[in-house]
Backbone as CSV, one residue per row, in Angstrom:
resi,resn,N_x,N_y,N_z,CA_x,CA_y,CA_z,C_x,C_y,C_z
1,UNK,0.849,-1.180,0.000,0.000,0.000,0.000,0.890,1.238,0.000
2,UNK,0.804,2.075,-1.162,1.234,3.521,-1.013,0.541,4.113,-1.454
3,UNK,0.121,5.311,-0.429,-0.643,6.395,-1.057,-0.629,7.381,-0.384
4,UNK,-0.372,8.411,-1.016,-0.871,9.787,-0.381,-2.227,10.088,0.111
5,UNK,-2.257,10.716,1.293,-3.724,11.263,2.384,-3.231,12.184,2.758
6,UNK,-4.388,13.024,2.792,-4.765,14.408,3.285,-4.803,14.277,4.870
7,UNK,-4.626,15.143,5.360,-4.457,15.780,6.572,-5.258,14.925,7.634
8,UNK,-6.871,15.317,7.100,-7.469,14.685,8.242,-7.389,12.880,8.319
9,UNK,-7.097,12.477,7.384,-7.153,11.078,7.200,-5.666,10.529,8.060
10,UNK,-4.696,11.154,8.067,-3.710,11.179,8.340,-3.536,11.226,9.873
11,UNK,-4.428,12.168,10.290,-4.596,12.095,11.880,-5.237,11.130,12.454
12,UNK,-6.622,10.511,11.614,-7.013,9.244,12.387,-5.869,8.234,11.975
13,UNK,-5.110,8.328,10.686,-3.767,6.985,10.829,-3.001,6.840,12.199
14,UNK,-2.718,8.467,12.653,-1.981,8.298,13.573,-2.616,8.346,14.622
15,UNK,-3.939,7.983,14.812,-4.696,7.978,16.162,-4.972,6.444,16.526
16,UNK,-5.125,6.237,15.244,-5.415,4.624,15.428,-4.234,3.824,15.628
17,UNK,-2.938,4.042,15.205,-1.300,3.508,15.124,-0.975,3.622,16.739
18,UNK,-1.620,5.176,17.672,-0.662,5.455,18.833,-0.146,4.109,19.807
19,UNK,1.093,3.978,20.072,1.948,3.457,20.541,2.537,1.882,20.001
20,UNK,1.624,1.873,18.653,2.500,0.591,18.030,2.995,0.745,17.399
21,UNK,4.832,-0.268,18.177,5.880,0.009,17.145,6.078,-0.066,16.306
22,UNK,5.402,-0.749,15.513,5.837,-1.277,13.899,4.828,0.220,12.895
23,UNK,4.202,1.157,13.940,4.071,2.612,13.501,5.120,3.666,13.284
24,UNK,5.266,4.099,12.260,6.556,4.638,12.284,6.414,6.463,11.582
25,UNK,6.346,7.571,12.006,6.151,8.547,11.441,7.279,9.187,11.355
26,UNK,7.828,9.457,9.897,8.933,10.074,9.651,9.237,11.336,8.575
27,UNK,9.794,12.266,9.536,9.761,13.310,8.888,11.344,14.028,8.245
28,UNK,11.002,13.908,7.040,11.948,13.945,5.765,12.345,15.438,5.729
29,UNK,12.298,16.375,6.825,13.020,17.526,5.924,14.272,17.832,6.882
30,UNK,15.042,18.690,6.782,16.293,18.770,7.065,16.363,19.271,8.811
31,UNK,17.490,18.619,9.532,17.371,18.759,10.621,16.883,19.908,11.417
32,UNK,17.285,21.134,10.901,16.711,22.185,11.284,14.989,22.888,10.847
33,UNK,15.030,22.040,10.181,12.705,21.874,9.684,12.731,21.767,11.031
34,UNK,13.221,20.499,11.803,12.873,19.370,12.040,12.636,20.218,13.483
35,UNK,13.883,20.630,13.651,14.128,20.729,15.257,13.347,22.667,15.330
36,UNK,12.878,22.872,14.646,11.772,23.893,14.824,10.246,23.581,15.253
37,UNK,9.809,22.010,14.951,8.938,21.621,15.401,8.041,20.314,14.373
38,UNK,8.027,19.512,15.012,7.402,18.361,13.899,6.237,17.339,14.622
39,UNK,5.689,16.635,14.400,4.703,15.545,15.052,5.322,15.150,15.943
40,UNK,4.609,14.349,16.740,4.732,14.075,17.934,5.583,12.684,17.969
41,UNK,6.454,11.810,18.485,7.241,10.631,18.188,7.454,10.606,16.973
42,UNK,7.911,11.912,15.869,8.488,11.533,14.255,9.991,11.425,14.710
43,UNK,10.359,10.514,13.550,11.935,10.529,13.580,12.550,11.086,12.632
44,UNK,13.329,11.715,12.276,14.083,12.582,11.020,14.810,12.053,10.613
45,UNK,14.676,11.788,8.972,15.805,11.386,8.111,15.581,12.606,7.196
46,UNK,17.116,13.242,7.072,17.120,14.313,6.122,17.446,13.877,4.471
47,UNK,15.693,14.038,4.309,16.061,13.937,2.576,17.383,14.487,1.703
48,UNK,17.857,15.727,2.116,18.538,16.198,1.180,19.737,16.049,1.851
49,UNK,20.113,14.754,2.451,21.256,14.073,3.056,21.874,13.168,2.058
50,UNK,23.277,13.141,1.608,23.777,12.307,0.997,24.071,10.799,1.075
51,UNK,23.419,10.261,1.962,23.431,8.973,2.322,21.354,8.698,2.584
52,UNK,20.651,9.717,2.325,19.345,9.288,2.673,18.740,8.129,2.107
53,UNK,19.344,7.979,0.525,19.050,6.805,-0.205,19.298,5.367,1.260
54,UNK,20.415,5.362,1.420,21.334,4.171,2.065,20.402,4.133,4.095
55,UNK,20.237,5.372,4.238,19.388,4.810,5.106,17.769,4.585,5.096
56,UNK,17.583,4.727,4.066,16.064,4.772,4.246,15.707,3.366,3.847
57,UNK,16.839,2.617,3.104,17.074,1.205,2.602,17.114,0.319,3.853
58,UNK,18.212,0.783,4.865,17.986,0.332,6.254,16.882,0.218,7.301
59,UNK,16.124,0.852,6.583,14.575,0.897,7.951,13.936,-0.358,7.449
60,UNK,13.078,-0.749,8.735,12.285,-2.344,8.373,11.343,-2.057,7.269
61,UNK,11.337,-3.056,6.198,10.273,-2.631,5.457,9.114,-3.324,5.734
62,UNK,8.979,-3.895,6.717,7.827,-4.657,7.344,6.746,-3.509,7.933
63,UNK,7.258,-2.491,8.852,6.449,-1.593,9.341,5.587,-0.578,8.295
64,UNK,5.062,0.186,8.896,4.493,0.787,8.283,4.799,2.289,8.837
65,UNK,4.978,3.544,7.749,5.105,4.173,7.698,4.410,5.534,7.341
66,UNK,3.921,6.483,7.698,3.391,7.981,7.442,4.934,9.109,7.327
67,UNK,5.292,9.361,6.282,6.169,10.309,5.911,5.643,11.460,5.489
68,UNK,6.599,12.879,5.962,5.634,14.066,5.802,7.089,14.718,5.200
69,UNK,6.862,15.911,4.600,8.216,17.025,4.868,7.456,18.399,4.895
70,UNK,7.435,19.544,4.386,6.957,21.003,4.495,5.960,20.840,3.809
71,UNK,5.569,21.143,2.503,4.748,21.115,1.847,4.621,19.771,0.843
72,UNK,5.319,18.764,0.651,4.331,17.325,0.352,5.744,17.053,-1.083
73,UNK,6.250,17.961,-1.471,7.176,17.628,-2.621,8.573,16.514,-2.376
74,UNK,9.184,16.469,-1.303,10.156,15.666,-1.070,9.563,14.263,-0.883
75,UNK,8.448,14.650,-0.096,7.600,13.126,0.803,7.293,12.419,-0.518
76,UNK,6.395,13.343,-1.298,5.962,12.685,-3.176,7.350,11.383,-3.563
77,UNK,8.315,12.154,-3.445,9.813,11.434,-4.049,10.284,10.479,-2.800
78,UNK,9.852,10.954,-2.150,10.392,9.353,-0.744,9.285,8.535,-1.103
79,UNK,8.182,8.447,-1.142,7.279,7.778,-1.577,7.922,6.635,-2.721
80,UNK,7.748,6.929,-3.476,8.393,6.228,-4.784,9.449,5.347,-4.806
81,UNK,10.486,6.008,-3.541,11.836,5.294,-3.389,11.362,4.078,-2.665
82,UNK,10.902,5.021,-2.073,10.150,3.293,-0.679,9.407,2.371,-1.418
83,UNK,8.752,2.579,-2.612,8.157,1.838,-3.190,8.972,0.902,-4.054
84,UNK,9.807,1.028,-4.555,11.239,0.527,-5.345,11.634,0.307,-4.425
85,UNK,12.016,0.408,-3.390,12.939,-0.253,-2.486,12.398,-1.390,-1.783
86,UNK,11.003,-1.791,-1.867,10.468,-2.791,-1.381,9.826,-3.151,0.279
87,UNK,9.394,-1.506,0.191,8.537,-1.516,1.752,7.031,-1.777,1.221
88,UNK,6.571,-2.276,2.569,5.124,-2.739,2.082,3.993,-1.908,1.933
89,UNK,4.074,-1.197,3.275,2.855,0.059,3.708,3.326,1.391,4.000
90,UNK,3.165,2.243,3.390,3.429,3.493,3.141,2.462,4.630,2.749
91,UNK,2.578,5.756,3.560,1.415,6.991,4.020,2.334,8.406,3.640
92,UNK,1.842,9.004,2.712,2.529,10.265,2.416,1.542,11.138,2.731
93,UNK,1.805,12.280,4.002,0.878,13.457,4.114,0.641,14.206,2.468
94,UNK,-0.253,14.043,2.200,-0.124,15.364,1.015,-0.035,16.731,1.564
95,UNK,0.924,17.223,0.942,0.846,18.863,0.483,1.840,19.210,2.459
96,UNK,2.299,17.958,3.030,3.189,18.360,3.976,2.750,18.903,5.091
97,UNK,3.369,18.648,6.078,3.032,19.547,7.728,2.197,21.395,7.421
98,UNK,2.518,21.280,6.701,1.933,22.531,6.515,0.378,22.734,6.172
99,UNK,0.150,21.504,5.814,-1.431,21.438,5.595,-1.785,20.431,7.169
100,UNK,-1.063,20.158,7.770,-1.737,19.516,9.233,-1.528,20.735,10.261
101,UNK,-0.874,21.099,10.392,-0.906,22.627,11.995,-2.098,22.998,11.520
């Protein structure tokens, strides 16, 4: 499963996911997006990191994932990778944190 969801759909994902691990919300923009303010338990991998390919290959592809970045354009392109790379379940905020605050 990959697909992009809108905002509100996105909040019951993560209402219904709260506290299971194999839930994973990760937010793709650069450490300093990040550390200005992001969802609540997201973990940061910086897309425009030169090794992001090589770790994002490393995460379980068993879990399932909701990836966001600012406005939805990086997450679009992590999307895709994750999909080629052979993860199973995958959640792209559309249009980015900026359409959830």
């Amino acid at each position: 499963m990959f697909k992009s969801i809108p905002s509100p759909e996105a909040k019951k994902l993560i209402a219904e996911n709260e506290g299971k691990e194999n839930f994973i919300i990760l937010d793709i923009r650069t450490p300093q997006e990040f550390a200005g303010g992001s969802l609540p338990d997201a973990r940061n991998l910086d897309f425009y990191a030169g090794d992001f390919v090589q770790k994002l290959s490393e995460l379980g592809k068993e879990n399932t994932y909701l990836i966001f970045c600012r406005s939805g354009n990086r997450s679009k392109a992590a999307l895709g990778m994750m999909q080629q790379l052979g993860f199973n379940e995958v959640y792209e905020l559309d249009k980015g944190i900026i359409s959830y605050l």
